[in-house]
N, C-alpha and C positions, 0 to 999 in steps of 0.2 A: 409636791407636798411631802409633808413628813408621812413617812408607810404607816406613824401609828396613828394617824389622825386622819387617811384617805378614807373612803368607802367607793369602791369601785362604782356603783348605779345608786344613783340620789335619785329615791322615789319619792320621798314627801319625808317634810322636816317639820317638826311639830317645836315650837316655842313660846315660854312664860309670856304671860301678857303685861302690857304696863299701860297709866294713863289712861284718860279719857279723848285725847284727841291724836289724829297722829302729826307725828314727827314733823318739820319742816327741813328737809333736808338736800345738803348738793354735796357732789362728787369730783373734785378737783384729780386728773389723771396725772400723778408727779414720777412716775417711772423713771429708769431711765429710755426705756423703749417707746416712752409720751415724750422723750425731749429734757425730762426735767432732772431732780435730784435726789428723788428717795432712794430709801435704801436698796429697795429692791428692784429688777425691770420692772416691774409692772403692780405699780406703788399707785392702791387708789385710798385720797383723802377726803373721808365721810364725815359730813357736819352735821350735827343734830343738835335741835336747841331744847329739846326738852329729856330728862332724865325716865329710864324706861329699865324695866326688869332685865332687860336682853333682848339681843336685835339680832336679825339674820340679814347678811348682804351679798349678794349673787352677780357674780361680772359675767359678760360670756365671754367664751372661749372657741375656736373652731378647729384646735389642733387638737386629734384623737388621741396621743401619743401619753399615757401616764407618765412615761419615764422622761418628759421634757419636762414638768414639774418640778420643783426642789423647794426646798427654805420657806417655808411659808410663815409669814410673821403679822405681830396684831401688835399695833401701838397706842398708846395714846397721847396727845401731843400736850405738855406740863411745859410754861413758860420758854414756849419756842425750843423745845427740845423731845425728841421720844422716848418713851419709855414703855419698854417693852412688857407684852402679859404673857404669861405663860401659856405654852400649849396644852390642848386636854389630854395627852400623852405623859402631862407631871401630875402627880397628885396637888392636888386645887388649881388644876387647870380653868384658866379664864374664856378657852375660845375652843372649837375644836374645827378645822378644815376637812372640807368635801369636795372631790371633784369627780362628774359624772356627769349623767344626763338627769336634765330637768326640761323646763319648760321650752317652746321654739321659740328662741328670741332675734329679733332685728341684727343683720350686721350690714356693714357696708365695707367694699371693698371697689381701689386700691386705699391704701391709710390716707387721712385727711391730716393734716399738719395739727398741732394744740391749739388750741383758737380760732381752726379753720371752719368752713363751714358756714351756715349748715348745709348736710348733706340729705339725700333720701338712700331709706335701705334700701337696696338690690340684692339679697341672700336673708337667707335663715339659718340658724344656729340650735342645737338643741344640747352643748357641751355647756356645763355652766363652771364655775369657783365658784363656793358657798362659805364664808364662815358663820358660823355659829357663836355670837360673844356673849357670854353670862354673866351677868348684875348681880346688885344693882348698876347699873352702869349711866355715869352724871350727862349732862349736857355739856357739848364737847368737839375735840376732832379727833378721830381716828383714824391712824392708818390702817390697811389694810393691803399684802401685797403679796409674790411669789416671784418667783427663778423662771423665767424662761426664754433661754435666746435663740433657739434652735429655727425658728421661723419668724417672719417679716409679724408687724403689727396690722391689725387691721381694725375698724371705728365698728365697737361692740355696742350692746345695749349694758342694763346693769339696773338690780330692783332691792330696794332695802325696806323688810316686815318685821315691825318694833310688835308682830301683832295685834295691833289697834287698824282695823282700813280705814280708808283705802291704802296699800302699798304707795311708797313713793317708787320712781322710775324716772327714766330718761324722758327727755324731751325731744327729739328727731331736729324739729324746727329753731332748737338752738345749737350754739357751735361747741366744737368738740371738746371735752376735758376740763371745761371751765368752771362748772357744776351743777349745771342743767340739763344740757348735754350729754351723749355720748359717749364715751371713754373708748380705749386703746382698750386690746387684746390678742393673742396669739392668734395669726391666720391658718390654712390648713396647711399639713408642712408635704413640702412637692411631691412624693412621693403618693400622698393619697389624692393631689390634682392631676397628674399622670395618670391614674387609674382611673379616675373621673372622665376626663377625656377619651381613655380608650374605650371606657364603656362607652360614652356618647357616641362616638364612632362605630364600632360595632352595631348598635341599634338603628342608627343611621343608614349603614351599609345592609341590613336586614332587610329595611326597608324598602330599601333599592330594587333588591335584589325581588321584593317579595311586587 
């Protein structure tokens, strides 16, 4: 993410409310690390059919690393083409990006191909990508995406609060990235699954012993 639009620890995001019902919304994964052709690796395509003050959208993530983040960008999609909003780093900024802990969300691991699926989670997450986009903002498609190639993909959850409930979310029982589903996200990068495993081992051998 851009440094002036990070917040190291996402404790609770408060945003404008819109509407009376919520959103009907899917999640199309166009990455290029989903396989596809957005701009960014990890290029998620949010539909919303009804116009809302501002929305907040959360992908998770399992890779602890700030510094594998970069470019983080907010589109919106004008007769088959995007068009970029400004970060909240400019003056009238449209979005601002957060990466940190929030809630523990579903992942599954190893990656499931685009379409593949469904899968069940086996892991938990509590890294999330938040952006934050400010209205009015129409009914529409938005991109939404970041930089990161430094580790493997792995099948994330992901929740978007127009503040109206219930939140929309993924659906597990459908298949990945298509817009009910699932999406793609950075896995943990090897250095902190090494450490994992030797602590397991360690405690393991504790046991043993004990």
């Amino acid at each position: 993410m851009r440094r002036g639009t990070m917040m190291a620890v996402v404790v609770a995001m408060v945003l404008c409310t819109a509407g009376s019902a919520p959103a009907a919304v899917t999640v199309v994964c166009n990455g290029s690390e989903c396989g596809g052709s957005g701009p960014r690796d990890y290029w998620y395509e949010v539909t919303t059919t009804q116009q809302d003050a501002g929305f907040m959208f959360s992908a998770g993530t399992a890779d602890r690393d700030e510094g594998h983040y970069g470019n983080s960008m907010v589109a919106y999609l004008v007769l088959g083409s995007w068009v970029a909003m400004n970060d909240g780093a400019n003056p009238g900024g449209d979005y601002d990006t957060f990466w940190g802990y929030g809630p523990q969300l579903d992942i599954h691991s190893p990656v499931t191909a685009h379409g593949g699926g469904p899968v069940t989670p086996n892991g938990k997450s509590n890294m999330v990508i938040t952006w934050s986009v400010f209205g009015p903002v129409p009914a529409g498609t938005y991109g939404l995406g970041y930089d990161n190639d430094f580790t493997d993909p792995i099948d994330v959850s992901w929740f978007f609060d127009d503040g109206t409930p219930p939140d929309d979310t993924q659906d597990w029982s459908k298949v990945v990235g298509t817009g009910l589903g699932p999406v793609h996200g950075p896995s943990p990068e090897p250095a902190t699954l090494s450490l994992l495993a030797v602590g397991i081992g360690t405690v393991l051998l504790r046991k043993r012993r004990a």
